[in-house]
N, C-alpha and C positions, 0 to 999 in steps of 0.2 A: 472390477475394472480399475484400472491403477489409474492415482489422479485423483478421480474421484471424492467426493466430498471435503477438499482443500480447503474453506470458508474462509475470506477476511475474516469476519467477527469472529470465528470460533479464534484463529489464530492468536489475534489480537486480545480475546478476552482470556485465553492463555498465557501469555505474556503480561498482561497484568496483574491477574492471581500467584502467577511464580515469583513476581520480583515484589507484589505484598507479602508473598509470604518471607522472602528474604529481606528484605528493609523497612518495614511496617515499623520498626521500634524506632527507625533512623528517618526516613521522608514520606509522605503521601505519594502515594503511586494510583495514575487513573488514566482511563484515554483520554486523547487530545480534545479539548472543549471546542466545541463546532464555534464560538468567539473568543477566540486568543485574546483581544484586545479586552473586552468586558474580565474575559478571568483573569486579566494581569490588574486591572484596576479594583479590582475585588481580592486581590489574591491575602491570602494572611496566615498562610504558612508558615509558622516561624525557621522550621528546618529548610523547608522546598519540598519541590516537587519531582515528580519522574510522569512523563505525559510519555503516553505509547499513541503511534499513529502508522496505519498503513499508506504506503506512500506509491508505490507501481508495481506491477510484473512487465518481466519481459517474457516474451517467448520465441522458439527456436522448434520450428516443425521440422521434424525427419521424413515425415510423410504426411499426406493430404490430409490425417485426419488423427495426427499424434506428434508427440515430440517431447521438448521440456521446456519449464519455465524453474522463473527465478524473479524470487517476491522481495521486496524492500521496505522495512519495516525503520520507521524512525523513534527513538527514545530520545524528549526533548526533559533537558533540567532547570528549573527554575528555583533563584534562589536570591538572595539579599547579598550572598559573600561571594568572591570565588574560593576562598580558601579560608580557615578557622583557626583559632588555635584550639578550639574543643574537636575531635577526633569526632570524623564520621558527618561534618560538618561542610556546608559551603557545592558549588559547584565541582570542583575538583573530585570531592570523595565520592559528590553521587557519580559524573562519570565512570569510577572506577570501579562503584559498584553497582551499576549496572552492568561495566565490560566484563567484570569477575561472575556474573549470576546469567550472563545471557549469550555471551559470546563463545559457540562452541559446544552449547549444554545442546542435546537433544533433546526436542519433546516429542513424547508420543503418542500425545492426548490431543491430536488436533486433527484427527480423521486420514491421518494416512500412516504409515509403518513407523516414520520418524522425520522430522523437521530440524536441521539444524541450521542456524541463524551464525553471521559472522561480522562481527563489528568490521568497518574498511574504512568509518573516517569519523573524525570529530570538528565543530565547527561551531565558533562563534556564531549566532544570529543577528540578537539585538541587546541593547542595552535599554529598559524603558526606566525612563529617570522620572518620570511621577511616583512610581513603589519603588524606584531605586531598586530593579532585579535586572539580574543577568538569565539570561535563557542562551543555551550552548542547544547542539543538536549529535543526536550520535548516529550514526547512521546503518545497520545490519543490512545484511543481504542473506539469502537462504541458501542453499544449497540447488544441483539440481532438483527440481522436481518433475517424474513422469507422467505424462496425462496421455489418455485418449479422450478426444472428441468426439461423442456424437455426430452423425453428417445428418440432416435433414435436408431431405430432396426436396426441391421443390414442387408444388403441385403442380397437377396439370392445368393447362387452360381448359376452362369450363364454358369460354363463348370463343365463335368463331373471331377472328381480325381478319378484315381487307387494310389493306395499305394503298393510301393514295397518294397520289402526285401527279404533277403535270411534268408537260413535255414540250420541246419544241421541236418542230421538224427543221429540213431544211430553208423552206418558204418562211420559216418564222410562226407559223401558223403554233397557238397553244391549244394543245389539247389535255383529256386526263385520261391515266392509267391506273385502274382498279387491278388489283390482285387479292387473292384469300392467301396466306400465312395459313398453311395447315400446321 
């Protein structure tokens, strides 16, 4: 079944293994901490960070029970500088090397033929001046991706329904109207 077995977390924990394996000597690379604000005030990274997060699918049906989608995945950088004079240092380098290690690469280890991801914007966030970091955001998108859906019918009814209401005649007079809903 095409589609099939797409998993955020497989995705994402793919995306973080490939960009440790390529920058591990240069920044920490991890998912996005379920409290941004607690890891930025804990943060003590000397190089930075690379924080991977899934962010939305869209989808686009062909038919009532297939079509495609397109996942968006965010690589946020956190760091003390935006740029170094030591090489491989600062905001700056980790965006480029994250665009250089994930932008365009296929993977094919994430439960479907192949997945390819495409950097479309970069963007300041925030500046927090208690660590004094900057966090940038890069933002990927995937490519299409094919699915079929599953349809689940719904079940039958298992008890009868009457539907009630009232009525009014011409006289004004209210009365009630039972009916059974087969």
């Amino acid at each position: 079944v095409v589609g099939v077995g797409v998993k955020i977390n497989l995705i994402e924990d793919v995306l973080v293994a490939h960009l440790k394996t390529a920058v591990a000597d240069k920044f920490r690379v991890e998912s996005f901490p379920a409290d941004l604000q607690r890891y930025l005030e804990s943060f003590i990274h000397q190089n930075g960070a690379l924080l991977v997060q899934y962010v939305s699918t869209k989808r686009t049906f062909t038919s009532r029970n297939s079509g495609t989608k397109r996942m968006t995945f965010e690589i946020s950088a956190v760091s003390k500088n935006l740029k170094s004079e030591k090489a491989h240092q600062g905001i700056y380098a980790m965006l480029d090397a994250a665009f250089d290690n994930v932008s365009g690469v296929t993977f094919t280890d994430v439960g479907i033929a192949g997945l390819t991801l495409f950097a479309v914007s970069d963007e300041y966030q925030t500046y927090y001046i208690k660590n004094g970091l900057w966090v940038y955001t890069q933002t990927y998108e995937s490519d299409d991706i094919p699915f079929i859906k599953d349809i689940v019918e719904a079940a039958p009814l298992l008890k009868k329904i009457t539907l009630t209401e009232s009525r009014q005649d011409e006289l004004h007079d209210t009365f009630i109207v039972e009916s059974d809903i087969p």
